[in-house]
N, C-alpha and C positions, 0 to 999 in steps of 0.2 A: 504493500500500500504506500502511494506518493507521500510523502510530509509536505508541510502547510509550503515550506522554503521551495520547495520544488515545485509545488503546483505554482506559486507566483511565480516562479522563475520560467517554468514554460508560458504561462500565461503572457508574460510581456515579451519573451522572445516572439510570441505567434503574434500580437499586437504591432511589435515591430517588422516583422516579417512582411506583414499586410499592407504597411505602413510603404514597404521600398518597393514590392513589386506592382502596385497601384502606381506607384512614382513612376516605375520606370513603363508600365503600362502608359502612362499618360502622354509622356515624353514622346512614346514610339507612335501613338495614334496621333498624336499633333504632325506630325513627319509623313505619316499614309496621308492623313486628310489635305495636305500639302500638294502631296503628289499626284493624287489620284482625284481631289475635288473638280480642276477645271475639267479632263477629260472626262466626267461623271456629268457634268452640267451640261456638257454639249450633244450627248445622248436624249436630252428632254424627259428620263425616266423618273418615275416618282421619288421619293427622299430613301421609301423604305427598302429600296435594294442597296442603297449605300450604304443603310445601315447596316443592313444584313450583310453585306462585305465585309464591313469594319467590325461587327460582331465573329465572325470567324476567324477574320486575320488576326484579332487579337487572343485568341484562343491560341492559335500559333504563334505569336509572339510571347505567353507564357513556356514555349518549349527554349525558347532561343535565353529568356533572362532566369529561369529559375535556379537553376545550381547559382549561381553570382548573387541574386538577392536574397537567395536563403541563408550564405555564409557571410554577407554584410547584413544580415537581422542579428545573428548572434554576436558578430563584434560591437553592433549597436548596442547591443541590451546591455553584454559586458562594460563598454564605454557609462551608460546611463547608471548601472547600477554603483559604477564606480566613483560617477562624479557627486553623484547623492549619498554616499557612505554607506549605501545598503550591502554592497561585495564585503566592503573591510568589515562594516557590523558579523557579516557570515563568518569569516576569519576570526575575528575575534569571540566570537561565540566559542571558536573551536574546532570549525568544520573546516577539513584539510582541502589544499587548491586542488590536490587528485579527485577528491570526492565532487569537487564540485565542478571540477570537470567531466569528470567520466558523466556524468546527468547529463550535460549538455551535448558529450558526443552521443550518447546514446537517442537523444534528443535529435541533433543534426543526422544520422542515417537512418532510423525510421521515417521522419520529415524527407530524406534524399530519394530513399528506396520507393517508399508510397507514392511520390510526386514522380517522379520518373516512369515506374508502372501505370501508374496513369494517365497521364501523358503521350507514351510510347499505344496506347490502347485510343484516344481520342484524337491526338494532333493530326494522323494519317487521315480521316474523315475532314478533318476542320479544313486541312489543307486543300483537299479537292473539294467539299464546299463555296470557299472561299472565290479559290481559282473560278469554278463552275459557275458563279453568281455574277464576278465579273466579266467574264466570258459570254459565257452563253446568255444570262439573262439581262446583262448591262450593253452588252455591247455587239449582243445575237449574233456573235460568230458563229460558223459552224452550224446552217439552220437545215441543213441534210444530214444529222448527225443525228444518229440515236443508238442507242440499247434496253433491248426489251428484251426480259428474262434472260440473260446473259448474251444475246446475241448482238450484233454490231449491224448496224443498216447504216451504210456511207454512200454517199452519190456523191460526184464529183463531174471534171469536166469530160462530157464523153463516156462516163461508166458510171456503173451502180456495183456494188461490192454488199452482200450480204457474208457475213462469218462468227464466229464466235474467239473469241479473245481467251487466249489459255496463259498471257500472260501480263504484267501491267504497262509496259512501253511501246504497246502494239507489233513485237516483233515475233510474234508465234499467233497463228491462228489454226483453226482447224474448221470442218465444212466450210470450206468456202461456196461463194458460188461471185461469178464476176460477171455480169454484163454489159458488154460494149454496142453502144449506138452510134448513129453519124448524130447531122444536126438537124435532120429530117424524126428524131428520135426512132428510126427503124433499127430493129438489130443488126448488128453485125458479126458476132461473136460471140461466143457462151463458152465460162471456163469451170467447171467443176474442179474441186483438188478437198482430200481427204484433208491433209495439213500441208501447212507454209510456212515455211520459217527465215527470216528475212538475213542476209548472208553475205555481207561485202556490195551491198549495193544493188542485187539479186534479190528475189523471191526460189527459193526454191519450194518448188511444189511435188506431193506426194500421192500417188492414186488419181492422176489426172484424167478427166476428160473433158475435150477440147472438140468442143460442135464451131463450124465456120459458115459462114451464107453463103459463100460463094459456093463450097459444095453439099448446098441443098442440107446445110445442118448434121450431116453424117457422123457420127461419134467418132473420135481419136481415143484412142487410147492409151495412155504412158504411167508407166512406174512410177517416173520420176523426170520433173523439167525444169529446167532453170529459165528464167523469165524477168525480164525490168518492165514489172508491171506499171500502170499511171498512179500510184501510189507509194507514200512511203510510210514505215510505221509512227512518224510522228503527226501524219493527217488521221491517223486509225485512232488518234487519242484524244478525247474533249477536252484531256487535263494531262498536259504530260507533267508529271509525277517526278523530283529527284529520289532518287534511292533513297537517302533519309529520311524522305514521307511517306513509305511506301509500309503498307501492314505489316505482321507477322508472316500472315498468308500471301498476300503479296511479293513478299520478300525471298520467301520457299519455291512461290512460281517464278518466281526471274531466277533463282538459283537453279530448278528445274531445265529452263529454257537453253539460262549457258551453258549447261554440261550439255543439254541434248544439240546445239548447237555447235559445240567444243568450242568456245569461247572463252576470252581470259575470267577466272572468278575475283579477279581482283575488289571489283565494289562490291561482293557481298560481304569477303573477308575484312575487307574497309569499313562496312558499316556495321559488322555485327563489332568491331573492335570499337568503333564510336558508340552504341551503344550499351557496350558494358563501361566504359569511362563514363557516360551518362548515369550508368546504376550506380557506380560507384563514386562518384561527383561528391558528393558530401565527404567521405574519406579524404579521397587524394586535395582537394582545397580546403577544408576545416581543420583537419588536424593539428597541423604545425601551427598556422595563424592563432588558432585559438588557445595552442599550448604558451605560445611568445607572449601570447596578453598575461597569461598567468604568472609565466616565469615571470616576466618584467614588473608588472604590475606592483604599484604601491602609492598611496596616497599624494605623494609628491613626483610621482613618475608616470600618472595617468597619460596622458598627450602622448609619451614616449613609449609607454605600449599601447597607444593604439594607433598609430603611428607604424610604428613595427609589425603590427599585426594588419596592417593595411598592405604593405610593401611587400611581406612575404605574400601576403594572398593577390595579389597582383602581377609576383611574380609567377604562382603558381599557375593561376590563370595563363600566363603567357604561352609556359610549358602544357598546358592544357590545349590552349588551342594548337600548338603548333605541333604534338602529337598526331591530332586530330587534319590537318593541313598535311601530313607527310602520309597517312597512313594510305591515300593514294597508291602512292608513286616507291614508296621506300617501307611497306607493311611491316616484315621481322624487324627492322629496327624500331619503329612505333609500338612494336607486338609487345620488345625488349623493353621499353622504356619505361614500358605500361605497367607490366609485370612487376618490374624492379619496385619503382613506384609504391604501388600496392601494396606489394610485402614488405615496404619500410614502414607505409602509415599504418597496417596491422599489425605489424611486431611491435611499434612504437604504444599502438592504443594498448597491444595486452598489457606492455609492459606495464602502462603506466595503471590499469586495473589491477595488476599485480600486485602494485609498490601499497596498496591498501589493506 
C-alpha cells in the first residue's frame, strides 16, 4: 500500500506531466494551424474537417513528444519540490534519496511502458485518419479510390484496376483484375493475375490471364509475367503510411511481402529497434538525469542540479535520436549501442534498489 508521501508525490508528478505535454501540444498545433490554415480556407470546406484534422494530428503528435515531456514532469516536480522545502523536509524526516528515488523510477517506467503501448496500438489509426481527412475529405484527392471489404477499386487514366491489398504500401496484391479502355471508354484489354508483386519498377504477375480485342478477347494464359503496368504502388495507397505508423499487423505484412519479395529487411529490423527504444524511453533518458538531481541536490545547490539534470537528459536525448537516425543505414551498431545502453541503466537501477 502507497504512503501519504508517495501518493502526493505521484500526484504532482502527473499534474506536472499534464502540465508540459499540453505545452508542448499547444506549441505544435499553433505550427499545423500555421501551415495548413490558408490551404484549408481555399478548399471553401466547412470549419469541422479542420478540426477533425487537427484532432488527429494531434493524437500523433503525442507519439513524437511523450518520452521528452514525461522525463521533464519528473525533473519538474523534483525542481518544485525542492525549491519549496518539501524534498529536504523528506530527507530530513529520514527517508533515504534511494528510496525516494526508486518510487519515482518505478513511477517513470510504468508511466513509459503504458504510454508507449498505447500509443504504438492508437497512433497507427490516428495517422491515416489524419492523413485521410486531409486528403480525401479536404482536399478530395483520389475520388476513384476506394476499398470495400478489403478490396481496392482504383481507376485511373485509361484503366480501372480492381485487387485486394495483402500489404500496407501497395506493393503486393492478389486477385487482380485490370481493365484497359481507349477514350471512346470501349475495352481494350482485360488482365486477370492470381498475385502481383511490384519489383524494380515491374509488376510481376502470377497465374495470369491476359484477354486482348484485337483477338476477339481469346484467353492467354501465363504462369508468370512481368509487366510496367499504368500504375504504381504509391497511386494503390489513399494514405501512404511511413513504416513507423504502420500497425502491428501491418508491420508483419510488409515483413511478409519483403521476404516473399526477397527484399532488403532493413526497415523492419529498423523499426522494430525504434520501437523497443520507444518501450524502453523512460529507462534509457530518466535514469541518470534523475539520479544527478539527487546526487547533487541540496538546498543551496538546487539550480545546479537541475541544471545538470537538464544537460545530461538533453544529452541523452541526443544519443536517443541519433540511434534512432543510424538504425537505417548502420542497424548492428545502433542494435550495439542500444543494448549497451540498457544494460547500464538496468544494472544501475538494480543496483541502486539494492543499496536499500
Amino acid at each position: 500500500m502507497f504512503k501519504v508521501w508517495v501518493i502526493y508525490l505521484y500526484r504532482e508528478t502527473l499534474k506536472n506531466f499534464l502540465f508540459i505535454i499540453l505545452l508542448f501540444l499547444s506549441f505544435l498545433l499553433v505550427i499545423e494551424v500555421f501551415e495548413k490554415l490558408s490551404a484549408f480556407l481555399v478548399t471553401n470546406k466547412p470549419l469541422f474537417y479542420f478540426i477533425k484534422y487537427l484532432f488527429w494530428k494531434t493524437i500523433v503528435n503525442i507519439y513524437y513528444v511523450y518520452p521528452y515531456a514525461l522525463i521533464l514532469s519528473f525533473i519538474l516536480t523534483l525542481f518544485l519540490l525542492g525549491r519549496s522545502a518539501e524534498l529536504l523536509a523528506l530527507l530530513t524526516l529520514g527517508f533515504k534519496r534511494e528510496e525516494i528515488y526508486r518510487k519515482i523510477i518505478l513511477l517513470l517506467f510504468l508511466l513509459s511502458l503504458f504510454g508507449e503501448i498505447v500509443l504504438n496500438l492508437l497512433v497507427p489509426g490516428a495517422y491515416f485518419s489524419a492523413q485521410k481527412t486531409w486528403i480525401a475529405e479536404i482536399e478530395e484527392r483520389r475520388s476513384l479510390y476506394l476499398i470495400f471489404r478489403d478490396e481496392l477499386f482504383f481507376g485511373g487514366d485509361g484503366f480501372f484496376l480492381v485487387g485486394r491489398p495483402l500489404e500496407p504500401k501497395g506493393e503486393y496484391l492478389s486477385e487482380m483484375v485490370v481493365v484497359f479502355f481507349n477514350r471512346d471508354m470501349q475495352v481494350e484489354k482485360v488482365l486477370w493475375a492470381g498475385s502481383g508483386i511490384h519489383r524494380e519498377g515491374r509488376w510481376v504477375l502470377k497465374e495470369v490471364t491476359l484477354q486482348r480485342g484485337e483477338t476477339n478477347f481469346r484467353p492467354e494464359l501465363y504462369q508468370q509475367l512481368e509487366s510496367e503496368l499504368p500504375f504504381s504502388p504509391q497511386m494503390l495507397v489513399l494514405v501512404e503510411k511511413p513504416v513507423r505508423f504502420l500497425s502491428i499487423g501491418e508491420l508483419y505484412r510488409r515483413y511478409e511481402f519483403l521476404k516473399l519479395a526477397e527484399k532488403p529487411m532493413q526497415e523492419i529490423w529498423s523499426e522494430l529497434l525504434n520501437r523497443a527504444l520507444n518501450l524502453s524511453s523512460g529507462l534509457l533518458l530518466g535514469v541518470f538525469p534523475l539520479y544527478l538531481f539527487f546526487l547533487i541536490f541540496s538546498p543551496r545547490r538546487l539550480k545546479i542540479s537541475l541544471i545538470t539534470s537538464l544537460l545530461s537528459f538533453l544529452l541523452l536525448t541526443g544519443l536517443f535520436l541519433f540511434i534512432q537516425t543510424i538504425s537505417v543505414s548502420k542497424l548492428f551498431l545502433a542494435l550495439l549501442v542500444t543494448s549497451l545502453w540498457l544494460f547500464t541503466s538496468i544494472a544501475f537501477v538494480f543496483k541502486r534498489f539494492r543499496a536499500l
